[in-house]
GUBA-506561 format. One record per residue: z, y, x of N, C-alpha, C, CB in turn; chain. Coordinates in pm, whole numbers, plus 50000, padded with zeros to 5 digits. Last residue first. Glycine has a CB too. Layout:
GUBA-506561
n.w_n.v_n.u_ca.w_ca.v_ca.u_c.w_c.v_c.u_cb.w_cb.v_cb.u_c
Z_Y_X_Z_Y_X_Z_Y_X_Z_Y_X_A
...
END
This chain:
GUBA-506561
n.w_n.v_n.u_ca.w_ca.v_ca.u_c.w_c.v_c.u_cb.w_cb.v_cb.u_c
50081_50525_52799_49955_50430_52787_49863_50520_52864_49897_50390_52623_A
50410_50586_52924_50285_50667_52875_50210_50569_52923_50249_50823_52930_A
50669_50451_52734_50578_50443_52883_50470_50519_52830_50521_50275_52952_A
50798_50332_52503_50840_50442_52586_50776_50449_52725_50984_50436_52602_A
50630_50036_52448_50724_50144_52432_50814_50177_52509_50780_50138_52342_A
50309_49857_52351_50379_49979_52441_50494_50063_52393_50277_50084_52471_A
50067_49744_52229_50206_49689_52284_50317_49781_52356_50173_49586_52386_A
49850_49842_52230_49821_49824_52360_50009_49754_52354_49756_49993_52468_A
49859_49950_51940_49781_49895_51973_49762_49817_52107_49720_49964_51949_A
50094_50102_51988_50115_49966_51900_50035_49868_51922_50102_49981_51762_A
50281_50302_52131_50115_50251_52126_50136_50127_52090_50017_50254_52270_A
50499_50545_52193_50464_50416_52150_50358_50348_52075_50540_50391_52102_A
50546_50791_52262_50521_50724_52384_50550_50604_52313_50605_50762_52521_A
50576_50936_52059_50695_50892_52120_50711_50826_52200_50757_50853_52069_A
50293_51008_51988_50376_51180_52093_50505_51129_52138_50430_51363_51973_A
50267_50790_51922_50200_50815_52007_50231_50922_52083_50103_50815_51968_A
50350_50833_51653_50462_50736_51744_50337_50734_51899_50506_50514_51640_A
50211_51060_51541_50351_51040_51567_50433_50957_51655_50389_51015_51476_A
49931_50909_51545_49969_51053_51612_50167_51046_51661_49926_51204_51456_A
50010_50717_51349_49914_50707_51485_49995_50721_51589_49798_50816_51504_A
50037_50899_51146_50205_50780_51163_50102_50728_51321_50251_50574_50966_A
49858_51027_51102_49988_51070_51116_50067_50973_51161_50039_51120_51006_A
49651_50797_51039_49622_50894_51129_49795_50917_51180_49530_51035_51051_A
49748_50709_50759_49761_50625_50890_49754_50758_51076_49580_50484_50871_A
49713_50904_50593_49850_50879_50626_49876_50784_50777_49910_50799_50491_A
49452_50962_50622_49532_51077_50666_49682_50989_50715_49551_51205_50521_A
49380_50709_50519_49327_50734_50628_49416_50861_50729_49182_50767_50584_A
49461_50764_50257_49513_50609_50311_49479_50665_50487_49385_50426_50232_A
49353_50955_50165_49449_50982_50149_49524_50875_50233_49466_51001_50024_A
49072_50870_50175_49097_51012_50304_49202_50988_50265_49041_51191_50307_A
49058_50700_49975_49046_50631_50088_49089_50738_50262_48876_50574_50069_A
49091_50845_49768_49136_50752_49796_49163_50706_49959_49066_50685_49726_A
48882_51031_49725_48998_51021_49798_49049_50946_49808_49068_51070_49786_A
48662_50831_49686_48661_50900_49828_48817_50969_49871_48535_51031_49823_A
48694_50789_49439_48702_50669_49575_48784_50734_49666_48548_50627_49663_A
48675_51045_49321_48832_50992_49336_48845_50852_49441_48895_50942_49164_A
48434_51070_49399_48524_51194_49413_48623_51124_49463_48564_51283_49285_A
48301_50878_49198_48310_50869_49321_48400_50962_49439_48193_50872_49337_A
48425_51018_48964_48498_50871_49000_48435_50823_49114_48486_50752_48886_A
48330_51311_49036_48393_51277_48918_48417_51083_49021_48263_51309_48729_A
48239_51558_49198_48203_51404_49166_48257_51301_49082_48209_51345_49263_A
48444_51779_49090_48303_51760_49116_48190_51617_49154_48302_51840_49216_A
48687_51664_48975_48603_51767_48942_48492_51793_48958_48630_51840_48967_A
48768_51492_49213_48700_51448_49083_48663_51518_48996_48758_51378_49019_A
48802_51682_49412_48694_51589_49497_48672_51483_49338_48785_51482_49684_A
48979_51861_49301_48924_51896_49358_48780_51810_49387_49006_51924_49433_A
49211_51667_49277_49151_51758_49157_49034_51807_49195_49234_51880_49113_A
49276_51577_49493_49227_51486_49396_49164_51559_49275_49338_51396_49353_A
49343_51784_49638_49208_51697_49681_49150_51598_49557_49251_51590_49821_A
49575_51805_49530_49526_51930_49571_49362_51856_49568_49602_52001_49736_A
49780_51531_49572_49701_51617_49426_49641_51750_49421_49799_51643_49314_A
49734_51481_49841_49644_51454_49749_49633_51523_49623_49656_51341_49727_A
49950_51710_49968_49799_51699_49990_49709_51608_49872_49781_51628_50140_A
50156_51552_49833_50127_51654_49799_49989_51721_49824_50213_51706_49836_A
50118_51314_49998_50149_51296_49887_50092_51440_49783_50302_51264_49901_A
50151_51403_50262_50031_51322_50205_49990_51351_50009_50087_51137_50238_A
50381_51467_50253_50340_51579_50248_50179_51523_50241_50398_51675_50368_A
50534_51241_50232_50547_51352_50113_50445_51459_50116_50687_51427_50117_A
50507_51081_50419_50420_51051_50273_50465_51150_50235_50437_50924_50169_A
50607_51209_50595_50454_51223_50617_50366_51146_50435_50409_51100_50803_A
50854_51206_50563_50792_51347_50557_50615_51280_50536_50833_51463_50735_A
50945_50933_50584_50919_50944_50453_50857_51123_50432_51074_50898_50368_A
50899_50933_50873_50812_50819_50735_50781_50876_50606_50910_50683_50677_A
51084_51072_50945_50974_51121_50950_50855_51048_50868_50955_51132_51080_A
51318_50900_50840_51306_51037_50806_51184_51134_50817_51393_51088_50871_A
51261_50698_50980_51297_50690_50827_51240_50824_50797_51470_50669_50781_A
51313_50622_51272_51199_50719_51217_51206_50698_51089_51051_50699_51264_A
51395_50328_51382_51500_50500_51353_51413_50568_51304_51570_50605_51491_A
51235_50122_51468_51275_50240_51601_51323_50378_51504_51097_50291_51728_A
51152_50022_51231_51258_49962_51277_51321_50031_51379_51230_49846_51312_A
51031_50225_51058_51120_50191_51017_51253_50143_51150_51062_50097_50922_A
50826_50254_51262_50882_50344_51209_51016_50361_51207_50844_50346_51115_A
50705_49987_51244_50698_50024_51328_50829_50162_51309_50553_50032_51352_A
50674_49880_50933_50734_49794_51091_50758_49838_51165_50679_49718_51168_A
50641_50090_50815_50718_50001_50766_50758_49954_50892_50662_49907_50670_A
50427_50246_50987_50521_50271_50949_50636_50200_50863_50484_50344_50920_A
50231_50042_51125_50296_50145_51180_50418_50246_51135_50209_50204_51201_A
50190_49841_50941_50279_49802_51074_50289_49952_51116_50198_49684_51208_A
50114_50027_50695_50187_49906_50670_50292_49925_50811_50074_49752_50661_A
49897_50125_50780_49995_50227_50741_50140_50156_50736_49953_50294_50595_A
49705_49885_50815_49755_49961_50986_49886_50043_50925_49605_50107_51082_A
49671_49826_50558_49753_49762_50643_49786_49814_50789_49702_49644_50648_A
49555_50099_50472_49740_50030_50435_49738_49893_50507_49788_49988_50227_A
49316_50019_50646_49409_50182_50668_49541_50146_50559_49292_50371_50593_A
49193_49783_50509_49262_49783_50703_49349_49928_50668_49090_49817_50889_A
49190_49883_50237_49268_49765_50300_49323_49772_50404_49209_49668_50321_A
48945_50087_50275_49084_50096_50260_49168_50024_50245_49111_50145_50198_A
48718_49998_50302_48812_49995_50463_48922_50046_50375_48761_50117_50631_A
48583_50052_50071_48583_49917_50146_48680_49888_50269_48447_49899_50199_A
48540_50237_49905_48685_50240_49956_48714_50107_50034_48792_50256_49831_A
48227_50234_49834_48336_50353_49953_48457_50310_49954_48363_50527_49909_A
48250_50010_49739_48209_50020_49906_48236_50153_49934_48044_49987_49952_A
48343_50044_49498_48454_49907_49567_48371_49982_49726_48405_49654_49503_A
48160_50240_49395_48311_50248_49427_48384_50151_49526_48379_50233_49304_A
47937_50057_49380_47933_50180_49465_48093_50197_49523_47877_50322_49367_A
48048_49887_49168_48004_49823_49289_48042_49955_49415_47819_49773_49271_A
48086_49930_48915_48175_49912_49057_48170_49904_49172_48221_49842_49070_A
47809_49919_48814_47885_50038_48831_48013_50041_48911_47913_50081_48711_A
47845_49712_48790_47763_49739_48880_47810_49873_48930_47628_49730_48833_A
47932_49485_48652_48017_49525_48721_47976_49633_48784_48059_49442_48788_A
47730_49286_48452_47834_49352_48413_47927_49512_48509_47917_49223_48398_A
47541_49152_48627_47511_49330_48609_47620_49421_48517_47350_49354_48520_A
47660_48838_48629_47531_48904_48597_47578_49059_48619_47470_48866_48433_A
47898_48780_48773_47890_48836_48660_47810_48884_48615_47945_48892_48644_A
47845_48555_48970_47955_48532_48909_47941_48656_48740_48091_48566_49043_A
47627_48723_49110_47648_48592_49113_47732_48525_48995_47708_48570_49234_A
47736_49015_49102_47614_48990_49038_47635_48772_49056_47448_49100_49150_A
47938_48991_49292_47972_49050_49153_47850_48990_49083_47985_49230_49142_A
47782_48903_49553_47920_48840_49464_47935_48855_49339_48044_48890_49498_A
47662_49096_49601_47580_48991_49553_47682_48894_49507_47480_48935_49658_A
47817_49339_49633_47698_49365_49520_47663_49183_49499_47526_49486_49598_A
47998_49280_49849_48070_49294_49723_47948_49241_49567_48124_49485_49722_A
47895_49265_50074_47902_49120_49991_47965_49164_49864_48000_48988_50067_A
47922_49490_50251_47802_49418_50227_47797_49334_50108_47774_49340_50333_A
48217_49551_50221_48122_49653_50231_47972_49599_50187_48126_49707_50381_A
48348_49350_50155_48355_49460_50049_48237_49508_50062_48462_49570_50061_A
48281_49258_50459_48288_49128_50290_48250_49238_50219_48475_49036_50208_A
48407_49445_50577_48303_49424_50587_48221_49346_50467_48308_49378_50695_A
48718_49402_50486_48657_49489_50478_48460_49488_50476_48729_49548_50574_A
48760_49131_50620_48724_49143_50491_48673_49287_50423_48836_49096_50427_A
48698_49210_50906_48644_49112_50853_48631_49104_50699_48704_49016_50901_A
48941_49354_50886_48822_49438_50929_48733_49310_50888_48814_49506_51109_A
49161_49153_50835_49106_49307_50773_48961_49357_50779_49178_49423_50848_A
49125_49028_51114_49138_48950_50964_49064_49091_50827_49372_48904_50929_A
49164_49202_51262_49095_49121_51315_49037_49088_51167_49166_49015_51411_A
49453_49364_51202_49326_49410_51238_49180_49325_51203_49341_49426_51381_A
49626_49123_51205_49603_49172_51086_49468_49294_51097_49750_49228_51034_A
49617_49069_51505_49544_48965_51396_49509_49056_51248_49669_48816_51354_A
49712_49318_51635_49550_49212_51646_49510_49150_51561_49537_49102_51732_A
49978_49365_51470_49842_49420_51420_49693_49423_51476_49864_49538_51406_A
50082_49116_51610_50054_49091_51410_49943_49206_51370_50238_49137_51284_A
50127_49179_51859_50046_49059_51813_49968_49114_51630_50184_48897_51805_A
50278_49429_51790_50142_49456_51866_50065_49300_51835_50170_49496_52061_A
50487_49339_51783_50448_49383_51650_50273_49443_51702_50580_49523_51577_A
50572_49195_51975_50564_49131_51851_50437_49196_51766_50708_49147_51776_A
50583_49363_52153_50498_49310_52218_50475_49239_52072_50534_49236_52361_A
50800_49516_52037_50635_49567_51992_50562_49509_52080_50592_49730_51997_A
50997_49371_52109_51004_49392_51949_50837_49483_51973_51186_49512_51869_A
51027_49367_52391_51029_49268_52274_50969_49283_52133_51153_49245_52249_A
51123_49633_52392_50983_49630_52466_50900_49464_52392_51022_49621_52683_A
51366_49673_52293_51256_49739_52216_51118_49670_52253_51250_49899_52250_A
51598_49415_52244_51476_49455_52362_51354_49527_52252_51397_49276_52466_A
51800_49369_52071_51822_49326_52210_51719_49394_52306_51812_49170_52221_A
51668_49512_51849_51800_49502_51842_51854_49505_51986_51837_49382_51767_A
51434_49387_51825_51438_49547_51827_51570_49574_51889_51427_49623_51671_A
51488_49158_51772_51433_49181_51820_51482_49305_51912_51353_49171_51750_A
51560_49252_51459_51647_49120_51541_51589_49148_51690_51599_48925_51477_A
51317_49351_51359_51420_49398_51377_51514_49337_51466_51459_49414_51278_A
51099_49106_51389_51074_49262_51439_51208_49322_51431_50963_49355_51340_A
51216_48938_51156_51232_48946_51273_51224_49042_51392_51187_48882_51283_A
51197_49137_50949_51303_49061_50992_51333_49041_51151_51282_48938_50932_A
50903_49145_50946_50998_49323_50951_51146_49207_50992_51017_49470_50714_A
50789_48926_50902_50809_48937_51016_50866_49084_51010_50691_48902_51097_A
50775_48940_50587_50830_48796_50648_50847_48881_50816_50680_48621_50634_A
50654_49215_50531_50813_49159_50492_50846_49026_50528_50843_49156_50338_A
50401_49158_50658_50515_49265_50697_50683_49249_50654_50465_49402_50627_A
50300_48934_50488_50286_48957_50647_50424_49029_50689_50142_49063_50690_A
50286_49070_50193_50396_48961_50257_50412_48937_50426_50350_48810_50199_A
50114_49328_50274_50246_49323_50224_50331_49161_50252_50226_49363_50059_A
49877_49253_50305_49952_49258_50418_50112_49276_50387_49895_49369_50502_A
49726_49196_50078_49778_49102_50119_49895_49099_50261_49667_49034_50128_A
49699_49432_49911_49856_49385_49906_49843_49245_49992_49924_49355_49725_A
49441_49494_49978_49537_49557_50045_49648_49513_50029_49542_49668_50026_A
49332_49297_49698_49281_49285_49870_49400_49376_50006_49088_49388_49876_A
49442_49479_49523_49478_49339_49587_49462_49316_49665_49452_49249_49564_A
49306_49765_49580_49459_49732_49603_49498_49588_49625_49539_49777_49483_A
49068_49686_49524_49071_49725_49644_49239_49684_49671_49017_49885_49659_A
49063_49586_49228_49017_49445_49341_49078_49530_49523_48752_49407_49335_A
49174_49810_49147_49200_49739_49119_49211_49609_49216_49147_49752_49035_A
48950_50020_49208_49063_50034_49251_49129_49889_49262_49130_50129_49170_A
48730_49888_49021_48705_49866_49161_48838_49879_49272_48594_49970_49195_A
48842_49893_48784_48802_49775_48833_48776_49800_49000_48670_49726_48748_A
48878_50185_48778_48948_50112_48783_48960_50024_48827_48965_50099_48730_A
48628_50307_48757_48718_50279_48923_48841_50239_48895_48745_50418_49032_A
48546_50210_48544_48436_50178_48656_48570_50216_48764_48257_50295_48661_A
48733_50315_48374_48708_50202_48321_48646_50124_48491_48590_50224_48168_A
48635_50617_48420_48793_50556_48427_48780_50427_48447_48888_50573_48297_A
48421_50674_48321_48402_50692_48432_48545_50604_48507_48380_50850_48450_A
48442_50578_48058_48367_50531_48097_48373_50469_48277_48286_50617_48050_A
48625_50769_48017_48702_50661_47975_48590_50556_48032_48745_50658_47802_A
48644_51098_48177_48661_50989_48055_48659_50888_48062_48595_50983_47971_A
48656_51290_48328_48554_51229_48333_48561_51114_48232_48532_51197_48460_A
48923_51418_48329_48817_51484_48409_48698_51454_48334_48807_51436_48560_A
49145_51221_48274_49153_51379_48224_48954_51451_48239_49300_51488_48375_A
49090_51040_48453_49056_51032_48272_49057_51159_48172_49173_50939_48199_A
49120_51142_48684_48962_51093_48653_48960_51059_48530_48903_50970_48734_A
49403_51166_48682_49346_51292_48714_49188_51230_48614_49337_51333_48922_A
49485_50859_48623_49519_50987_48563_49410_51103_48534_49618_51042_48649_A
49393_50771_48885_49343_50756_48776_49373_50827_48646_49357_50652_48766_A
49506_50915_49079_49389_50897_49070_49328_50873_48949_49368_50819_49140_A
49806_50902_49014_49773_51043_48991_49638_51041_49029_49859_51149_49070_A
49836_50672_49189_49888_50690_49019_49800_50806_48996_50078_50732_48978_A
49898_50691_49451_49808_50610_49414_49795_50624_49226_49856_50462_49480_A
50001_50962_49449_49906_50949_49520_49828_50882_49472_49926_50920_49619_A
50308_50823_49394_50214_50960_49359_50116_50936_49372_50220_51078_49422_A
50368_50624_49567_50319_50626_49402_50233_50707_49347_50416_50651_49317_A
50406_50740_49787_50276_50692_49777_50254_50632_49639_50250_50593_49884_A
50643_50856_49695_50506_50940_49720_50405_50861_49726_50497_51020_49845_A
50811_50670_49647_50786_50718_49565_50652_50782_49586_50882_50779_49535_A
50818_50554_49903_50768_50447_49790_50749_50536_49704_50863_50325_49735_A
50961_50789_50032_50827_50711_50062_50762_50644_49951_50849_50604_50163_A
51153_50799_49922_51095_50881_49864_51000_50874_49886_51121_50972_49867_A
51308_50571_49962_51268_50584_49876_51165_50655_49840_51333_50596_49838_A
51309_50589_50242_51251_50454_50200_51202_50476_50071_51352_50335_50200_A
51499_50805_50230_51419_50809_50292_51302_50684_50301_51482_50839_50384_A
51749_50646_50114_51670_50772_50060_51557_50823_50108_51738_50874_50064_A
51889_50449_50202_51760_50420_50195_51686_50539_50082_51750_50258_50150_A
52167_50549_50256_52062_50528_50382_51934_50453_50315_52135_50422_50520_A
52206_50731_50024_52199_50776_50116_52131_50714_50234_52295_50803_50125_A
52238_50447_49839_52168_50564_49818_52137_50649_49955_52248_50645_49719_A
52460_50330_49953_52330_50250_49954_52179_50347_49948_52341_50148_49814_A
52690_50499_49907_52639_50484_50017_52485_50441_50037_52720_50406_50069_A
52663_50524_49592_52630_50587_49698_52582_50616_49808_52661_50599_49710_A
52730_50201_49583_52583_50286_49568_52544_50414_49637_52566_50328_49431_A
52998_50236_49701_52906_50135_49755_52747_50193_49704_52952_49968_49687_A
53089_50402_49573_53138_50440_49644_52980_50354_49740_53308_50417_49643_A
53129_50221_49304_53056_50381_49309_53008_50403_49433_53156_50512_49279_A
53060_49876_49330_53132_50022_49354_53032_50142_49338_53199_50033_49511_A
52861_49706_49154_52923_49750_49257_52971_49814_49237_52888_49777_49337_A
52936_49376_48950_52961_49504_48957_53013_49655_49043_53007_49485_48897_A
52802_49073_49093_52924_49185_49051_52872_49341_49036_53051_49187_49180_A
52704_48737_49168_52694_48870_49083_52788_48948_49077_52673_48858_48961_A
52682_48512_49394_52749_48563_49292_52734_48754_49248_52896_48515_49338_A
52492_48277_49500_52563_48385_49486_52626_48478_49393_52518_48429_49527_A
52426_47976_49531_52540_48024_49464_52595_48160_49478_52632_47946_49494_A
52157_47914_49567_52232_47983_49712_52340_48027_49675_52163_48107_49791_A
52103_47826_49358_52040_47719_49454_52118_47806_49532_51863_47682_49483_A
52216_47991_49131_52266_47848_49125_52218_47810_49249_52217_47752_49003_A
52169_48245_49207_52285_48233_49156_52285_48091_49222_52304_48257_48995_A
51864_48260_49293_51957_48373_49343_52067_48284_49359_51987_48509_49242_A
51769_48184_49074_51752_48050_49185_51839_48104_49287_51579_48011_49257_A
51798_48346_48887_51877_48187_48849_51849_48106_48978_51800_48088_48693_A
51631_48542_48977_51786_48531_48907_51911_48411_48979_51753_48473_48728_A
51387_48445_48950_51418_48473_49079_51643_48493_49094_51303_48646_49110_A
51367_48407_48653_51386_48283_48715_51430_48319_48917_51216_48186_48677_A
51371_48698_48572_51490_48601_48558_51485_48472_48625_51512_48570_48421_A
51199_48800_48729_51307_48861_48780_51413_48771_48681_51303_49040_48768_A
50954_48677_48634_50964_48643_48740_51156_48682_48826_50825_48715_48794_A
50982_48771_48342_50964_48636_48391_51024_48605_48548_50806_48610_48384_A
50953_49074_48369_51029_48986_48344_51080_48846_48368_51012_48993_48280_A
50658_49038_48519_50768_49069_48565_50895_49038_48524_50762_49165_48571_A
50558_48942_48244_50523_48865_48404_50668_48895_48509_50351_48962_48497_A
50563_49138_48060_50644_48973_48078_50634_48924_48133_50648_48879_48027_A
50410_49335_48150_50540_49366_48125_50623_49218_48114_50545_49459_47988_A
50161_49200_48096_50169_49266_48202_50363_49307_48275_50071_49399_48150_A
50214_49127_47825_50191_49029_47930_50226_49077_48096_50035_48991_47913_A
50159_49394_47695_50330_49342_47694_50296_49179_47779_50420_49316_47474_A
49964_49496_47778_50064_49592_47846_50186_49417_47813_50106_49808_47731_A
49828_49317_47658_49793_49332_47782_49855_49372_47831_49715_49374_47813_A
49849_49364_47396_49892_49219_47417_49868_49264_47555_49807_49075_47346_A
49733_49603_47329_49888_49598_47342_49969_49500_47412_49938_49590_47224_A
49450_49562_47362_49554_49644_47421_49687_49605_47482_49584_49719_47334_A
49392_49428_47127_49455_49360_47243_49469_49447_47390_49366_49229_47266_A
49216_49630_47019_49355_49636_46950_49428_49522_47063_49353_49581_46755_A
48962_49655_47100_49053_49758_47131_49200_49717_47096_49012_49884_47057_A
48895_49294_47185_48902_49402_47108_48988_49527_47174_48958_49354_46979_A
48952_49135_47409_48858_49121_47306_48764_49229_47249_48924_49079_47212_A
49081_49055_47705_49068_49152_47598_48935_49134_47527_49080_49295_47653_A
END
């Protein structure tokens, strides 16, 4: 971006990426695994509807949550204050989407698993959150110390004002990736849909109480900070929960008191 007026060019790149990617994902769908396209049933959505309604409303709430930060802080604090946790939101969420492929290559297997031997299936899922722990907390630390002399290296004093922000929400990576295996992987695959998707709702709803609240008065450090209590609450709960089911992720454990 140049100018104010390449705006537009930003939304509609932003918007043709995806495009892009959902027609050539299309065509490799169809022609390299020849599947074939149709028009489902009523009967068939429906159904489809009903058992991943609880998946949904998850994905939806933590929309909430993560959406309704920046929102709230432009209403509040303007375009300055917006601009500064953006960039920092921004680098935090990438850094956090890396656990996302992790979880969707091994949620497969973790299920298959699950299937023949629970005790199987979280000796698994107990490996992936050593490493994804291990790995996390390592880059977390990066954020925490290395963010200021990185940014300044590469962008002279452009960023600085990010800086503060990117280190309070420096651990919020490890807390969606622990939110990640304990409730996508973990949750999901032992039947708990239904409590998954309570605890983002009621996360969910907790934040826009806090978010008004904690950027009203600190304005875009406010909104770090929730940020990062909102990622932290949700992990906590999903902890707590499969811990009252006698299943400890951390130690590999199910249905035995740790």
């Amino acid at each position: 971006m140049k100018s104010p007026a390449d705006l537009y060019n930003v939304a509609i790149l932003n918007s043709l990426g995806y495009l892009v990617i959902g027609v050539i994902a299309s065509l490799i769908v169809r022609y390299r695994y020849n599947v074939r396209f149709r028009i489902p049933k009523i009967s068939d959505l429906i159904s489809q509807y009903r058992y991943s309604w609880h998946l949904f409303l998850s994905t939806f709430s933590t929309s909430i949550y993560n959406t309704t930060n920046i929102f709230v802080l432009g209403l509040v604090a303007g375009d300055s204050a917006t601009g500064d946790f953006n960039i920092a939101n921004t680098l935090i969420r990438v850094c956090a989407s890396v656990v996302s492929p992790i979880t969707q290559t091994f949620y497969p297997k973790v299920t298959q698993l699950a299937m023949n031997s629970k005790a199987s299936a979280m000796k698994l899922i107990q490996k992936i959150w050593i490493v994804v722990t291990l790995v996390f907390t390592a880059g977390c630390l990066i954020l925490l110390f290395g963010i200021g002399p990185i940014l300044s290296l590469f962008f002279q004093n452009n960023f600085q004002h990010s800086v503060e922000l990117i280190q309070i929400m420096s651990f919020l990576p490890l807390m969606v990736a622990w939110s990640n295996i304990y409730g996508m992987m973990t949750m999901t695959t032992f039947g708990y849909k239904k409590e998954l998707s309570r605890i983002y709702v009621i996360s969910g709803l907790i934040s826009v109480a806090t978010i008004i609240i904690l950027t009203y008065f600190f304005h875009e450090k406010g909104t770090a900070v929730n940020a990062l209590l909102i990622e932290s609450f949700v992990t906590v709960l999903m902890f707590i929960f499969l811990k009252k089911k006698k299943i400890d992720v951390p130690k590999g454990m199910y249905g035995t008191k740790s």
